[in-house]
N, C-alpha and C positions, 0 to 999 in steps of 0.2 A: 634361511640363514641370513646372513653379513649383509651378500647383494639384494634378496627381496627386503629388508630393512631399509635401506642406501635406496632403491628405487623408491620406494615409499615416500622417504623423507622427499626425495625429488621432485616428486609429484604432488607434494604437498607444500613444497616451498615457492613450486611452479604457481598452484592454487592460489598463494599468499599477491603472489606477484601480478595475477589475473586482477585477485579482489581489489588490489592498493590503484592498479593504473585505472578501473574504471573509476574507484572512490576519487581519484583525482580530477578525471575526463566528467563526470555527472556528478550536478548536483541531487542530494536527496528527490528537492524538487523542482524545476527549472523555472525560469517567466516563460513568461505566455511568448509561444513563437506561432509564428501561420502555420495553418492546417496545412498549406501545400509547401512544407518543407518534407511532409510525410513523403514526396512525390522521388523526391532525391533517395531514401532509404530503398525503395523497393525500385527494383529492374523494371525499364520501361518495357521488354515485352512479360513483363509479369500483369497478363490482363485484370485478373480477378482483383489483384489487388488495385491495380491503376483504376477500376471500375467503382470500388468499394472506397478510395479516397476521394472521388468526384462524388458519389453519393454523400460521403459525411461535408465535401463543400459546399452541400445546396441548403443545411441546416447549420453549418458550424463554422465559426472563424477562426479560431485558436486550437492551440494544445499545448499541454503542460507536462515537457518529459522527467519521468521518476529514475532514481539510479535502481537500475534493476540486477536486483543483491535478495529478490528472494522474498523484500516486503513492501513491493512496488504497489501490490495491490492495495494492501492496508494502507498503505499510507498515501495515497492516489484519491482512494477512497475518501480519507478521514479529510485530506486538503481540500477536495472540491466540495464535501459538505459545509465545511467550516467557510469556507471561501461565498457558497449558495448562501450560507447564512448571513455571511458580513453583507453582502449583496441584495438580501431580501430582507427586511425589517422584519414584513408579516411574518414569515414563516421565524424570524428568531423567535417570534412572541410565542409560536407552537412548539419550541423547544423543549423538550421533557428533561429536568434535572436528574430524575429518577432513574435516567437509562446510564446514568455514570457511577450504579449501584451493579457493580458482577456479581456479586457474592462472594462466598470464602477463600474461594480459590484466586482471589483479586489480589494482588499486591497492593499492601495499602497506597504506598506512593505514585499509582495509574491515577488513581481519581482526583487528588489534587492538582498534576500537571494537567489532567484535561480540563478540569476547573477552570486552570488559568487561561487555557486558550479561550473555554468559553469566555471567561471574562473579560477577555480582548476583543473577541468580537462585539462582547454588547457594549462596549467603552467605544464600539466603531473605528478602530486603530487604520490607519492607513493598509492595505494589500500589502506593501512590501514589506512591512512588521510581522504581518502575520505569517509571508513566505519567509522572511528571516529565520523565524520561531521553528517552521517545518526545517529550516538547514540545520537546525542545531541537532546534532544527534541526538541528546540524551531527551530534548524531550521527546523529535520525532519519535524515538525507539520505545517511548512513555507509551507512546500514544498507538503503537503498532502492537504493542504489549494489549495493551488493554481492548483493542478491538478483536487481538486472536483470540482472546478469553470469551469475548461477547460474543462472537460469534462462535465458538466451541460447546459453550451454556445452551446460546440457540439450538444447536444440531442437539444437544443432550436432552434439551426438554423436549424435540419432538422426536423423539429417537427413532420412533416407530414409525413413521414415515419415510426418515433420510436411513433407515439400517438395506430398504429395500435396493438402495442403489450403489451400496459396497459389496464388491466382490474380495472374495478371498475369504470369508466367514469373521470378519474384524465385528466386533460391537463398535458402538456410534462412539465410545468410551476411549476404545484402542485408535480408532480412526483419531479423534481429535488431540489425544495425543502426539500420535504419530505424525500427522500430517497439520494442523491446524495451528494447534498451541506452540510448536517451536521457532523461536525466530530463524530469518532469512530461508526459513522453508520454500526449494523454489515454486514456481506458480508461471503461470506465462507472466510476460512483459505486459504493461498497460500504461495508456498515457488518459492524463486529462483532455476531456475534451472540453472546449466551453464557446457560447456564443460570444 
């Protein structure tokens, strides 16, 4: 009735008020901070972790925290390639134009804004242009757009491989649906890591 309506909305205004303080607290995607700031988040007697942050300091300097709202990974992902790319000439030159082709289920408006990021990185823009561009939501959320999709396509075209490791009887179809293609879908948290 009244009251499960009234708790509802409660819990849901509550929700609102979670989302807005972290959108305020985290940027989409942070600068670069030292890897042993990771050291202060986790309990000093939390061994495993204290153990696994010394590990990634014997290879890694940096980390680039994402505001985690759900499309940390996408978009973690899409900044450190782009970022690899501004960073490595060679490998912009192996850049596939082709792969910013989804198909039908693509919004047409994904491919241009990702366009334009590529074409800031081959214009060689300074890093802080290019982390400005990931703070702007509409195109970050372009661009989280467009990798759920790519990566939704992937699991579709190989279905029959990825159907064997869904439980609950879902096709690769319902899966990506369900869990892939909608944004702020949660996921765990992930940061950049970078030398």
């Amino acid at each position: 009735g009244v009251n499960c309506l009234a708790y509802d909305e409660a819990i849901m205004a509550q929700q609102d008020r979670i989302q807005q303080e972290i959108a305020v607290q985290n940027p989409l995607v942070s600068e670069r901070l030292e890897l042993a700031e990771l050291y202060k988040e986790y309990a000093e007697d939390d061994h495993v972790y204290q153990e696994k942050i010394k590990d990634l300091l014997q290879k890694y300097s940096y980390i680039r925290k994402t505001r985690p709202d759900g499309n940390c990974f996408y978009r973690a992902f899409g900044f450190a390639h782009l970022e690899a790319l501004l960073e490595d000439g060679q490998e912009l030159q192996r850049w596939d134009p082709g792969v910013t082709q989804v198909g039908p289920r693509c919004d047409p408006g994904v491919s241009p804004q990702l366009m334009e990021l590529i074409e800031r990185v081959e214009r060689r823009v300074p890093l802080p242009e290019l982390l400005a561009a990931f703070n702007e939501p509409a195109t970050s959320d372009y661009l989280v757009v467009y990798l759920r999709l790519l990566t939704s396509g992937c699991l579709q075209r190989h279905r029959r491989f990825f159907e064997q490791f869904l439980e609950g009887g879902r096709s690769i179809k319902e899966f990506c649906q369900q869990e892939v293609e909608p944004m702020s879908k949660e996921s765990d948290h992930i940061h950049i890591i970078t030398v």
